[in-house]
C-alpha positions as CSV (number, residue, x, y, z in Angstrom):
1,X,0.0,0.0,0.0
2,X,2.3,2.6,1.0
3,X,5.5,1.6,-0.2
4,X,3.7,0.9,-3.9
5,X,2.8,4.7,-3.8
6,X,5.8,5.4,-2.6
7,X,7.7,3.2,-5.3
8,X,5.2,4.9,-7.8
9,X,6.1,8.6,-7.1
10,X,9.9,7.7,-7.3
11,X,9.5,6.6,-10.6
12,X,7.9,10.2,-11.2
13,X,10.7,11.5,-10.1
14,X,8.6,13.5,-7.0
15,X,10.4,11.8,-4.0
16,X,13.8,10.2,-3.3
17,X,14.4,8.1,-0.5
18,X,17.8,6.7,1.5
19,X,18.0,4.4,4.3
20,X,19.0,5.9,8.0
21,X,22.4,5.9,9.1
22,X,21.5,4.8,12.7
23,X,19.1,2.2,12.0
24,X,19.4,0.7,8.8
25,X,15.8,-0.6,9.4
26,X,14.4,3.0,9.1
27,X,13.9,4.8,5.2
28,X,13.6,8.6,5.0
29,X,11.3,9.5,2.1
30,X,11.5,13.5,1.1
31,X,10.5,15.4,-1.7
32,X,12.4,16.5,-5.1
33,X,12.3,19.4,-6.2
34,X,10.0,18.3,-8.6
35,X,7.9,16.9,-5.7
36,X,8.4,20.2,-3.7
37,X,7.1,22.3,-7.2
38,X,3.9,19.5,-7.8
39,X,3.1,20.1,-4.1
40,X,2.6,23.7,-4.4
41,X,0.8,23.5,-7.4
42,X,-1.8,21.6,-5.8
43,X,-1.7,23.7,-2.6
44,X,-2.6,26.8,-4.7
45,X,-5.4,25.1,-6.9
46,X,-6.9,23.7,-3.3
47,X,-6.7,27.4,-2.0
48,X,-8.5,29.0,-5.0
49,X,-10.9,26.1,-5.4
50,X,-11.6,27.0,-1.4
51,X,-11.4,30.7,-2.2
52,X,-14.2,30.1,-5.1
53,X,-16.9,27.7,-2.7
54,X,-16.3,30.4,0.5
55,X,-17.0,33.2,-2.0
56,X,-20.5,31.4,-3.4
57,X,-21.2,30.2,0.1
58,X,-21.7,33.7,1.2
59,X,-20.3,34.0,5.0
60,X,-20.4,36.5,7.6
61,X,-17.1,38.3,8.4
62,X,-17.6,36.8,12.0
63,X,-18.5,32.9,9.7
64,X,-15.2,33.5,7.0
65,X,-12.6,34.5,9.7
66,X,-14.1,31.3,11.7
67,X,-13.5,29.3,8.7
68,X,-10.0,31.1,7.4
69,X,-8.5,30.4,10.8
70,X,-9.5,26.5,10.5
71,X,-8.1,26.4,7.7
72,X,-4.6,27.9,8.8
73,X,-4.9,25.2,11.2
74,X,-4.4,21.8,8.7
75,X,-1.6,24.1,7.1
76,X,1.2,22.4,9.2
77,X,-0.4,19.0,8.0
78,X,-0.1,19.6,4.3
């Protein structure tokens, strides 16, 4: 499951992945810079998609800064 997403995204050339030094049981798995560039792409189409329901949706000031700040909030996660 994982590791055939994983092995699928390495043969895009989005992540690269080395085993630990101290524990050769452990694999760190980061980002190219192809990777890096695909992820902000899709950050900045989420945001205007976002942007474009919240607009329609029509909120309160008191409603959209409820809903802006909850959305600061999954930022660390993405």
């Amino acid at each position: 499951p994982a590791s055939r997403l994983i092995g699928r995204m390495k043969g895009r050339g989005l992540l690269q992945s080395a085993r630990a030094d101290a524990d050769g049981r452990v694999t760190r798995v980061t980002l190219t810079e192809s990777g890096r560039a695909l992820r902000e792409r899709v950050l900045a189409h989420r945001q205007e998609q976002l942007a474009t329901i919240l607009a329609s949706a029509r909120l309160s000031v008191h409603e959209s800064a409820a809903v802006e700040k909850l959305g600061r909030a999954f930022e660390p996660f993405a």
